[in-house]
C-alpha positions as CSV (number, residue, x, y, z in Angstrom):
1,X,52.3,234.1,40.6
2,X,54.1,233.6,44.0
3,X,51.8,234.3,47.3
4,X,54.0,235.7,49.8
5,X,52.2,235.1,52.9
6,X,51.4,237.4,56.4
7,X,52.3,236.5,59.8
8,X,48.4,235.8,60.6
9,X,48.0,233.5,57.2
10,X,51.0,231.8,58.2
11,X,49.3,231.1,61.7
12,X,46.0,229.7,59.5
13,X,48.4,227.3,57.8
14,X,50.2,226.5,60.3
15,X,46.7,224.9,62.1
16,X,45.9,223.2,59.3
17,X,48.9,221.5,59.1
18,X,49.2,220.4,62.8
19,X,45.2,219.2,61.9
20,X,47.2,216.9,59.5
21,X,50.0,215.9,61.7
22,X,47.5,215.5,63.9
23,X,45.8,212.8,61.8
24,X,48.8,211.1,60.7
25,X,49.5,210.8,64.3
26,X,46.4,209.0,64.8
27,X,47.2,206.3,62.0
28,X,50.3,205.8,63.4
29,X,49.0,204.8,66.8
30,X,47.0,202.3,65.0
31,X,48.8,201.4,61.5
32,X,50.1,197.5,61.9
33,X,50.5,194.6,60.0
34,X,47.0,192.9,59.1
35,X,45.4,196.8,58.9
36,X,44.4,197.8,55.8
37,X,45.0,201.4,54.1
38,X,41.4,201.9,53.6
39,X,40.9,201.7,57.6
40,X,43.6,204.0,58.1
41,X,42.0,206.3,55.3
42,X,38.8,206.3,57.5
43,X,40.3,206.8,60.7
44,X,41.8,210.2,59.5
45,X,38.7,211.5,57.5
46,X,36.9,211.6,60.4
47,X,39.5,213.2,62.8
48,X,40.1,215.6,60.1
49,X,36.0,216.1,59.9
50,X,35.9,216.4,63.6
51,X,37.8,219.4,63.4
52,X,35.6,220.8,61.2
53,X,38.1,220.9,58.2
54,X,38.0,219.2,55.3
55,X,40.3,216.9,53.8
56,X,42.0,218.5,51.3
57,X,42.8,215.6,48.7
58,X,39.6,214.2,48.8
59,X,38.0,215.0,45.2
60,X,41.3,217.0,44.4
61,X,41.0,216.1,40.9
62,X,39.4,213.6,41.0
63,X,41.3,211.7,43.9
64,X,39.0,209.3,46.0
65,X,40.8,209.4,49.3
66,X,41.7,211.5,52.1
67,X,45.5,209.9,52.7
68,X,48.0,209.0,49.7
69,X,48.9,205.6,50.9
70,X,52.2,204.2,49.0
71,X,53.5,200.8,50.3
72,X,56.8,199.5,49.3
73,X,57.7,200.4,45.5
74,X,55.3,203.4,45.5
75,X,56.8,206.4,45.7
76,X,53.6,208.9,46.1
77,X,49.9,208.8,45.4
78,X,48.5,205.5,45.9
79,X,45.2,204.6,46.6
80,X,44.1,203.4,50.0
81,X,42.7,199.8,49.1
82,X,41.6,196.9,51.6
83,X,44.8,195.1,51.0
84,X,46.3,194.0,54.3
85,X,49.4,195.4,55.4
86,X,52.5,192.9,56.2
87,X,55.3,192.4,58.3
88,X,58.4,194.4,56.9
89,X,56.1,196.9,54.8
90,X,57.3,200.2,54.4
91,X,54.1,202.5,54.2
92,X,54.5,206.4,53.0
93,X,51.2,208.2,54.1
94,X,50.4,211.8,52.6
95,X,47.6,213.9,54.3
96,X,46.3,217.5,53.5
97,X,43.4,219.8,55.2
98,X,41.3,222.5,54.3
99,X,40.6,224.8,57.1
100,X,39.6,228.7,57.5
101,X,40.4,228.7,53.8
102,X,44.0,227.8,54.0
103,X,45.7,224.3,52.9
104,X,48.2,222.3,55.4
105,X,50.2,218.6,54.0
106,X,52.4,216.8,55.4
107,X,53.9,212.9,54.8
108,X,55.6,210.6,57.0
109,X,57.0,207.0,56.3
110,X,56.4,204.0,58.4
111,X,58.5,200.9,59.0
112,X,56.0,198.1,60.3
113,X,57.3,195.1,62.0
114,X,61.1,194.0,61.3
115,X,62.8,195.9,58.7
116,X,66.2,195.1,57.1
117,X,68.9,197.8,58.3
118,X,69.5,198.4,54.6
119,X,65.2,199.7,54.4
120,X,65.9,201.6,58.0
121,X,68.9,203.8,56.6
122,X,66.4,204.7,53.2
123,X,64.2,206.3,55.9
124,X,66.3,207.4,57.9
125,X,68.5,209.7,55.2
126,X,65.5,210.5,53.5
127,X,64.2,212.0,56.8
128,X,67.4,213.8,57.3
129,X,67.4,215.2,53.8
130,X,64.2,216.4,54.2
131,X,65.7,218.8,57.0
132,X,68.6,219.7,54.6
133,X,66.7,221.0,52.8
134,X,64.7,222.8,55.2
135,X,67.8,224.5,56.5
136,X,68.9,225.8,53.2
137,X,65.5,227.0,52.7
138,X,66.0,230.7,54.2
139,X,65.7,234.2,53.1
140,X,68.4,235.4,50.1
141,X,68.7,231.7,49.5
142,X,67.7,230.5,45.9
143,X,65.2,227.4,45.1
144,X,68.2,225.1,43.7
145,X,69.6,225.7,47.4
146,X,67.1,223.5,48.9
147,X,66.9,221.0,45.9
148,X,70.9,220.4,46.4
149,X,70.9,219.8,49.9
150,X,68.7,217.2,49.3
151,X,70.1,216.0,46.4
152,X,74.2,216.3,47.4
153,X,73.0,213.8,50.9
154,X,71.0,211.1,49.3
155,X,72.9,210.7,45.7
156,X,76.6,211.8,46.2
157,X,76.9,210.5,50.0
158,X,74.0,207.5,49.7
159,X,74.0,206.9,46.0
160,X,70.3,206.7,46.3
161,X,68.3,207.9,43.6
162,X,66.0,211.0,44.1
163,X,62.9,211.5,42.1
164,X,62.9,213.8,39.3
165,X,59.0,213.8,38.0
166,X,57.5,214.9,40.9
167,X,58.6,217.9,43.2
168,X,57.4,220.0,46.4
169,X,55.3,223.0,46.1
170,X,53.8,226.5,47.7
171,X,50.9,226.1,49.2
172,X,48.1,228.3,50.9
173,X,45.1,229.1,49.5
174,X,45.2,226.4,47.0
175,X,46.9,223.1,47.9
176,X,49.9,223.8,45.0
177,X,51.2,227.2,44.2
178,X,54.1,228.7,43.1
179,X,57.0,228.0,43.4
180,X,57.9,224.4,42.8
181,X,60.8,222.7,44.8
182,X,62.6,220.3,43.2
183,X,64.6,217.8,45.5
184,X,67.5,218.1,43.2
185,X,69.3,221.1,41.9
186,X,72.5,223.4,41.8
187,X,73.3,226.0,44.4
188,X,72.2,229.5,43.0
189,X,69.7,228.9,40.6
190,X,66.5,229.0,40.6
191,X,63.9,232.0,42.0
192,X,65.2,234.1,44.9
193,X,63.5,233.1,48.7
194,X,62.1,235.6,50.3
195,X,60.1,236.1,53.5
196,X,56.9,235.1,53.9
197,X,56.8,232.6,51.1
198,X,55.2,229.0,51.9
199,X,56.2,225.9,50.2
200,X,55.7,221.9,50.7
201,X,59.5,220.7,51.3
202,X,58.8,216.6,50.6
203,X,61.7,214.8,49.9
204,X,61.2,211.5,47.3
205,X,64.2,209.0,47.6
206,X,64.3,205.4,46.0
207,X,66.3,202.7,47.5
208,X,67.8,202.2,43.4
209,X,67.2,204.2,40.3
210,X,65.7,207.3,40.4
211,X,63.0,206.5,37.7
212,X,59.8,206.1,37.9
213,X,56.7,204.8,36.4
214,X,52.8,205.5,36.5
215,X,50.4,202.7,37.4
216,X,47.0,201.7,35.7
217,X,44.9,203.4,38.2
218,X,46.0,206.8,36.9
219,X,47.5,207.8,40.5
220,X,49.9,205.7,41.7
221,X,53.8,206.6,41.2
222,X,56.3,203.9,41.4
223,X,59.9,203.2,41.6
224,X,60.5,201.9,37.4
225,X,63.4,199.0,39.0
226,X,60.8,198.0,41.8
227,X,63.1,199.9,44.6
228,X,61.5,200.8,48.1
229,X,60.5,204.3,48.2
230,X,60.4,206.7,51.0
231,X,59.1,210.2,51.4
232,X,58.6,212.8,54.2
233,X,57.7,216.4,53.5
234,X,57.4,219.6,55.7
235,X,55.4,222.6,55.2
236,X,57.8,225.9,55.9
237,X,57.9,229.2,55.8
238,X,60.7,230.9,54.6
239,X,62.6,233.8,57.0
240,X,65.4,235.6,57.8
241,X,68.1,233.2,59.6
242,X,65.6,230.2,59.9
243,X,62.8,228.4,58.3
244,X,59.5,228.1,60.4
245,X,58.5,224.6,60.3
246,X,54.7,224.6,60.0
247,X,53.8,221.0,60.5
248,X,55.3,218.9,63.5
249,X,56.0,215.4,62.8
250,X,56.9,215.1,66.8
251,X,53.4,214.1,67.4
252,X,53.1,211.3,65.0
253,X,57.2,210.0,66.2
254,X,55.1,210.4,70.2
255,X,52.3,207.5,68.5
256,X,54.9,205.6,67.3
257,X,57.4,205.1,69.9
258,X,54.0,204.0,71.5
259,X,53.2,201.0,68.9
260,X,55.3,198.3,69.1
261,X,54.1,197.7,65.2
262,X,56.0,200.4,63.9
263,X,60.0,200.5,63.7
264,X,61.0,204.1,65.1
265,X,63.9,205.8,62.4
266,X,66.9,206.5,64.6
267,X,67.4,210.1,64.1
268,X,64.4,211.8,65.6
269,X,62.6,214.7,63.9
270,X,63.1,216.6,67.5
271,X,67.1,216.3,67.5
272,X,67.0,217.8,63.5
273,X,67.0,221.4,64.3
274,X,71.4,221.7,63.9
275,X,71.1,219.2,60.4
């Protein structure tokens, strides 16, 4: 079943998901080299709590975090831990909220210290297929619309490889719904978008192969050839000539232009609106 969405439900998500970008900006005006992802896990629980929301993957079957902390290799889904990060990690942080009984998520992916130009352009296309796909995602446009536009940038142009196993999602009232959105696809297939409708754009790109590989705590998802991974995602909502971005990554790029820890991408999510 696809939830098509009001305008005042779409105004609920849309808080909740600032309340994540919100947290995410906070770990990013702290995340560093010798931090570890369990600090950063605290540090958004309790803005999140502060706001009198809860975070949403926090027991989410069975989950024991608040933020999906994937350093390096991982693609998605790791578990914060108390190791340290380093100089030249790359760090993919996922955060969702429950609030006035509507879901928000959102991921961003951080460069700490000096990164190699060849880790810097993973990001950096992986950031711009994320608003690729955004742009295809409008109404009369098909599911396999969005998945190519990812797909078409980061394997035919890049030769990356994007992730096949695990795709975006609707969200509202639970934290997945129908439909899911595959980052790969063919131009015309797939359901028909239509306004209203709420989905979890989130872009999975590895620096090699596209397979992957679970780990032995159940959760983590990592690259099978040992690839960097990067992943941003966007929570939208589908219209007529133009898809409402819901979350605002603007306020965690504002943190990190201000923490000379983190390497900024050079395409800014403010100057993506013509992509």
């Amino acid at each position: 079943m696809v939830y098509y969405k009001t305008e005042e439900e779409v105004e609920l998500i849309r808080k909740s998901c600032l309340l994540v970008c919100k947290a995410l900006a906070e770990v990013a005006s702290s995340i560093k080299p010798g931090v570890t992802g369990l600090q950063m896990d605290l540090i958004a629980e309790e803005l999140i709590k502060d706001h009198s929301a809860l975070p949403a993957f926090k027991g989410y079957r069975g989950f024991p975090a608040t933020l999906c902390i994937s350093i390096n290799d991982q693609v998605v889904h790791g578990i914060p831990t108390d190791q340290v990060f380093k100089d030249g990690d790359i760090v993919s942080i996922d955060c969702g909220t429950y609030m006035n009984e509507f879901f928000g998520d959102s991921a961003y992916t951080f460069a700490l210290g000096e990164i190699s130009k060849e880790k810097m352009q993973l990001l950096e296309v992986t950031n711009t297929s994320l608003y690729k796909g955004i742009a295809a995602a409008v109404a009369g446009q098909r599911i396999g619309d969005i998945g190519f536009a990812v797909q078409d940038y980061c394997e035919k142009t890049y030769k990356y490889g994007v992730v096949r196993e695990l795709v975006g999602h609707g969200i509202g009232r639970s934290l997945h719904e129908s439909p899911e959105v595959p980052n790969y696809g063919k131009r015309g297939r797939g359901s028909k978008l239509k306004e209203g409708l709420v989905i979890a754009i989130e872009p999975m790109v590895n620096l090699g192969r596209k397979e992957v590989k679970q780990l032995d705590d159940g959760w983590t998802v990592a690259s099978k050839d040992g690839s960097i991974s990067a992943h941003y995602e966007h929570t939208i909502c589908v219209q007529k000539d133009k898809a409402l971005i819901l979350s605002d990554h603007t306020l965690i790029e504002a943190q990190i232009e201000k923490n000379p820890n983190v390497n900024s991408i050079a395409i800014r999510s403010s100057e993506m609106t013509s992509v």
